[in-house]
VEXKEVO-617128 format. One record per residue (C-alpha): residue in one letter; residue number from 0; x, y, z. Coordinates in steps of 0.001 Angstrom, whole numbers. Layout:
<res A n NUM X X Y Y Z Z> .
...
This chain:
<res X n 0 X -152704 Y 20295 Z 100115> .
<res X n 1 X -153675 Y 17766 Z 97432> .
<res X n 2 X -154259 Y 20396 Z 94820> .
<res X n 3 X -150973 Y 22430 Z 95415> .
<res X n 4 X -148562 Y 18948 Z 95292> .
<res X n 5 X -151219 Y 17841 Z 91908> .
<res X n 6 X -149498 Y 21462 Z 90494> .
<res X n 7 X -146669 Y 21181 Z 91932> .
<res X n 8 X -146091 Y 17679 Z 90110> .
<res X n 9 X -147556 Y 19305 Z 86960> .
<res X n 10 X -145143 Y 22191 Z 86612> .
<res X n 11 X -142293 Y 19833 Z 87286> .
<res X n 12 X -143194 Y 17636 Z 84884> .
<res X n 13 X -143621 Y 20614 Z 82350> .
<res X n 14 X -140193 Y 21846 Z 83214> .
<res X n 15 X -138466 Y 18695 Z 82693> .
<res X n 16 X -140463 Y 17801 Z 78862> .
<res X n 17 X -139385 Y 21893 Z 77982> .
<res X n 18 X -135933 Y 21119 Z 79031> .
<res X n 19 X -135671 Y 17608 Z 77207> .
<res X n 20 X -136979 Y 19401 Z 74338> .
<res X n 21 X -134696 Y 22303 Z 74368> .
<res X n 22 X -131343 Y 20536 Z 76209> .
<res X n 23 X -129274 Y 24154 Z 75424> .
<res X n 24 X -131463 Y 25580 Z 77977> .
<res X n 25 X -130979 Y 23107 Z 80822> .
<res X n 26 X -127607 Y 24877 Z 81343> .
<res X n 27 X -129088 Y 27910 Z 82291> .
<res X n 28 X -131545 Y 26789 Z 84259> .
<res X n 29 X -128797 Y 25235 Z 86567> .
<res X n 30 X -127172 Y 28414 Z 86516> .
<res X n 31 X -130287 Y 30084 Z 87700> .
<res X n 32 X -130987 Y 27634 Z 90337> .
<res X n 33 X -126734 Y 28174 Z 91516> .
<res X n 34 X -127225 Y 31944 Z 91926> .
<res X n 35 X -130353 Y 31331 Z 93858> .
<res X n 36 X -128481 Y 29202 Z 96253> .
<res X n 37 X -125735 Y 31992 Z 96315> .
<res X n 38 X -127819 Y 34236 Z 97145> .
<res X n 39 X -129505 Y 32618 Z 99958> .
<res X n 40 X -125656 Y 31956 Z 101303> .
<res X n 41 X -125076 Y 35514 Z 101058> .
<res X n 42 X -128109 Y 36185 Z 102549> .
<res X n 43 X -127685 Y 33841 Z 105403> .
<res X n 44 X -123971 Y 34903 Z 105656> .
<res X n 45 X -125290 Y 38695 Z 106376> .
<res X n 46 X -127718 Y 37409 Z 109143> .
<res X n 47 X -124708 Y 35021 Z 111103> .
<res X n 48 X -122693 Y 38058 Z 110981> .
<res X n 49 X -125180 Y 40495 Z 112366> .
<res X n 50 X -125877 Y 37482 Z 115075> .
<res X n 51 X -122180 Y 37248 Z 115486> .
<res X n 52 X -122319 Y 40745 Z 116231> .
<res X n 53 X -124991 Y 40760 Z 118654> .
<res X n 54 X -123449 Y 38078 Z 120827> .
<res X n 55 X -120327 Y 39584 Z 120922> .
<res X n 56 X -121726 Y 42671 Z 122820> .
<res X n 57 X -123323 Y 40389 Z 125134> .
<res X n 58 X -120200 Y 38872 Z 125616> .
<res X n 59 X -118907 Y 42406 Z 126712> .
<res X n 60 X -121561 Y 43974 Z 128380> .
<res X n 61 X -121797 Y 40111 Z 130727> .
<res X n 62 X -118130 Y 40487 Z 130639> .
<res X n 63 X -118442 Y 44299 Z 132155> .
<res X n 64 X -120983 Y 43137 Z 134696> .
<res X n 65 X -118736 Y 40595 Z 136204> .
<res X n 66 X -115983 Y 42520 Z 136795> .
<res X n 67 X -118434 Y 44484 Z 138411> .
<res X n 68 X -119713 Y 42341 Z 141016> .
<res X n 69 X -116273 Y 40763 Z 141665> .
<res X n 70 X -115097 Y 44530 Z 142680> .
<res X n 71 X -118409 Y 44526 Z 144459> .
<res X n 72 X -117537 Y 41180 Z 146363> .
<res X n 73 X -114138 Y 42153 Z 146996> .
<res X n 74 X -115179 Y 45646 Z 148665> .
<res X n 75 X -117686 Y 43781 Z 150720> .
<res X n 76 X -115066 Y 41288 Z 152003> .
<res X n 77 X -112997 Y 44367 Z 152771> .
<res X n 78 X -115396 Y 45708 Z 154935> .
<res X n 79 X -116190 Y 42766 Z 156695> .
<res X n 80 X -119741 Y 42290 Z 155446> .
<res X n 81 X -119775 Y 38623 Z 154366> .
<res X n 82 X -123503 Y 38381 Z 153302> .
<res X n 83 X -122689 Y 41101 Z 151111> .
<res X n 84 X -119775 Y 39423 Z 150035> .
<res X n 85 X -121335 Y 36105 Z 149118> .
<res X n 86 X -124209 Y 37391 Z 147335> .
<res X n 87 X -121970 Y 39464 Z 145091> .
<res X n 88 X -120094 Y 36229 Z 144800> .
<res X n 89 X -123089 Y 34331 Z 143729> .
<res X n 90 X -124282 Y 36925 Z 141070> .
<res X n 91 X -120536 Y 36446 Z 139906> .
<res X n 92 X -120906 Y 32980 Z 139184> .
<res X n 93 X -124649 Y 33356 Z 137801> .
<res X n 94 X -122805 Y 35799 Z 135313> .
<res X n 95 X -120070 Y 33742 Z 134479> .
<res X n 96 X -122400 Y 30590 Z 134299> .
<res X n 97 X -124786 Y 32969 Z 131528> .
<res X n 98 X -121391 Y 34019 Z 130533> .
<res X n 99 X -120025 Y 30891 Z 129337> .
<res X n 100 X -123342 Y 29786 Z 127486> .
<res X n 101 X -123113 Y 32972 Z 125566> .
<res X n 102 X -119608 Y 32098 Z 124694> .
<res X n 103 X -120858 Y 28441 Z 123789> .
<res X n 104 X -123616 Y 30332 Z 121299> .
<res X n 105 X -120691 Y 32408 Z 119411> .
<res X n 106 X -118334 Y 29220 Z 118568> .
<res X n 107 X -121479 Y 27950 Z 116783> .
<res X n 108 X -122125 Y 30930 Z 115074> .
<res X n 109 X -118681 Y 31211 Z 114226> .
<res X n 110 X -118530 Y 27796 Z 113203> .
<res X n 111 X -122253 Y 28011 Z 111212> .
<res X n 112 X -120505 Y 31752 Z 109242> .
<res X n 113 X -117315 Y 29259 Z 108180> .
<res X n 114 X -119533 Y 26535 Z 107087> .
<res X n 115 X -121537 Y 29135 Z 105119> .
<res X n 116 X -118659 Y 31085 Z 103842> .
<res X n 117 X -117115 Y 27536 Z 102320> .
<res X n 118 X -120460 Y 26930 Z 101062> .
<res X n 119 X -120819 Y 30159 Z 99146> .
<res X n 120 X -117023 Y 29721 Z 97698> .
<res X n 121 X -118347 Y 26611 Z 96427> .
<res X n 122 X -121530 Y 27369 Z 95002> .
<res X n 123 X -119592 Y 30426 Z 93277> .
<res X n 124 X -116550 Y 27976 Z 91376> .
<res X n 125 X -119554 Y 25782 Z 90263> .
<res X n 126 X -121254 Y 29104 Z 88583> .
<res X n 127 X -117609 Y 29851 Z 86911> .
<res X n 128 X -117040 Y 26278 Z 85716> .
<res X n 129 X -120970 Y 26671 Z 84554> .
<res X n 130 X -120435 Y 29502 Z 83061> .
<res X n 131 X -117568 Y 28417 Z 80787> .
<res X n 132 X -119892 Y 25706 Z 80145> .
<res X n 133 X -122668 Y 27633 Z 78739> .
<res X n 134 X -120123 Y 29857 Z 76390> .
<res X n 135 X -119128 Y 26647 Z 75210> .
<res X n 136 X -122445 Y 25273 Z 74170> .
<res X n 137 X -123761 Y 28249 Z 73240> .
<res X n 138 X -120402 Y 28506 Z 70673> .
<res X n 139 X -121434 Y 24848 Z 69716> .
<res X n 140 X -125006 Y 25779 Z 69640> .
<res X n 141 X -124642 Y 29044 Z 67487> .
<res X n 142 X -122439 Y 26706 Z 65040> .
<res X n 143 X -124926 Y 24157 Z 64114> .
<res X n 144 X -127572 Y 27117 Z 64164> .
<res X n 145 X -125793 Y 28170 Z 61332> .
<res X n 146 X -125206 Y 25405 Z 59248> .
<res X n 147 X -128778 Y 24526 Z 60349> .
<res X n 148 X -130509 Y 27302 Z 59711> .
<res X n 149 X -132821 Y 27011 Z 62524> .
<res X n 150 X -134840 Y 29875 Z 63337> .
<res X n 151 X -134277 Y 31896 Z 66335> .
<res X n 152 X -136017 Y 32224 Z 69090> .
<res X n 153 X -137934 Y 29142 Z 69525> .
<res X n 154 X -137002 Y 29475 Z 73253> .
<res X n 155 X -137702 Y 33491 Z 74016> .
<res X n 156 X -139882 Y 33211 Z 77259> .
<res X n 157 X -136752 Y 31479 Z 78763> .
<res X n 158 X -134707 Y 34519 Z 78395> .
<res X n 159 X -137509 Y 36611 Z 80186> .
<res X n 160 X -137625 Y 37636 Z 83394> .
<res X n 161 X -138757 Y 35247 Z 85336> .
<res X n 162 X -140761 Y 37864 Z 87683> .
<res X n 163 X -142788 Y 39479 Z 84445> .
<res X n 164 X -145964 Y 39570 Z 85204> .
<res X n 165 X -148472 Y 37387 Z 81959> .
<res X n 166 X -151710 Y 38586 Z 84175> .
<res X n 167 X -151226 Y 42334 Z 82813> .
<res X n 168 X -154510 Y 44310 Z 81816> .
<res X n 169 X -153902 Y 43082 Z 77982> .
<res X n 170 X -151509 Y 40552 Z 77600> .
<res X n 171 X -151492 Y 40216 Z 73722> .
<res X n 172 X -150193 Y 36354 Z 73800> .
<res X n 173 X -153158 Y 35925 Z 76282> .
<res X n 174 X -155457 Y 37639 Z 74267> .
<res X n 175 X -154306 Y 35866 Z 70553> .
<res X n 176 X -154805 Y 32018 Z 72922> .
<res X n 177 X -158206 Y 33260 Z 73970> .
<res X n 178 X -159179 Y 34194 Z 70834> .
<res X n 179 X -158195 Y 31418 Z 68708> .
<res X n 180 X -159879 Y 28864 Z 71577> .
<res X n 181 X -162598 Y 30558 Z 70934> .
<res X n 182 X -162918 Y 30539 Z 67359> .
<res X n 183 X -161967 Y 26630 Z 67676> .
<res X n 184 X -165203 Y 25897 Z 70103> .
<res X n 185 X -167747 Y 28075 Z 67485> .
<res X n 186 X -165675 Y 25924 Z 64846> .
<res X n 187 X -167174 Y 22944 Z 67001> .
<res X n 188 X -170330 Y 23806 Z 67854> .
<res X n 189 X -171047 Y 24893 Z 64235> .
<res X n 190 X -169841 Y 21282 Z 63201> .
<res X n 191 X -171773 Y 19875 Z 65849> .
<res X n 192 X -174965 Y 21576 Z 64821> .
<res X n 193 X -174409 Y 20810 Z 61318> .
<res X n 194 X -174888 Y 17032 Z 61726> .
């Protein structure tokens, strides 16, 4: 566990020096993090529903079985056979007792789908107003880029996917590091053996 917080610290820290060092990006990165969340409250929307769903055909098939047993109970009261009669009665109430806990489950899932639906409408105006954000710095950006003339690009892996894979058979920025770290230890050793 130690390791995994020790690099979990680590790329935190990185992420927060890259974004103080390149504050036009921070922007984006909130809007990245914003659909994320919108996503998992579309998502978890989906899921309530399809719960919603399933409790309401419990609620219909319980719903079904007690009428059943209360025209059971009623026949067997017609007939004169009371022990009939009250155990058809007392599967009635088990079945409205399972009944109204069932009931009880879809008011909170009812209530958990509004909560979620207010949450996604939220999390959605925030990406708008973030959005007009971003045009707007990237106008003022692109303005003093000009006037500037700061090259482009500086900040290109941030506009890659962030699902691209940097482990593929021959990853030329890999391969460039690897070899330049290695011409900087022979560098070394040479110096060292030199003395």
């Amino acid at each position: 566990m130690g390791l995994f917080e020790d690099l979990s610290r680590f790329l935190e820290s990185r992420l927060d020096e890259f974004l103080k060092a390149n504050p036009h990006l921070e922007l984006m990165a909130l809007e990245e993090q914003l659909r994320g969340q919108e996503e998992d409250a579309i998502n978890l929307l989906g899921d309530l529903k399809r719960r919603e769903k399933q409790i309401e055909d419990s609620i219909l098939s319980t719903a079904q079985e007690i009428q059943r047993w209360h025209t059971r109970a009623a026949q067997a009261k017609a007939a004169n056979r009371e022990d009939l009669a009250q155990s058809a009665q007392e599967r009635e109430a088990a079945l409205l007792r399972q009944g109204n806990h069932i009931w009880g489950q879809m008011q909170g899932v009812k209530g958990r789908v509004e909560q979620t639906r207010q949450l996604q409408r939220q999390i959605h105006e925030r990406r708008r107003e973030l959005k007009v954000k971003m045009a707007a710095a990237e106008a003022n950006r692109a303005a003093a880029q000009a006037t500037a003339a700061e090259p482009s690009g500086q900040t290109a892996g941030w506009q890659q996917s962030p699902y691209q894979s940097f482990s593929k058979p021959v990853d030329p920025l890999e391969e460039t590091f690897q070899r330049w770290e290695t011409e900087t230890e022979l560098d070394e050793l040479k110096r060292q053996m030199g003395k």
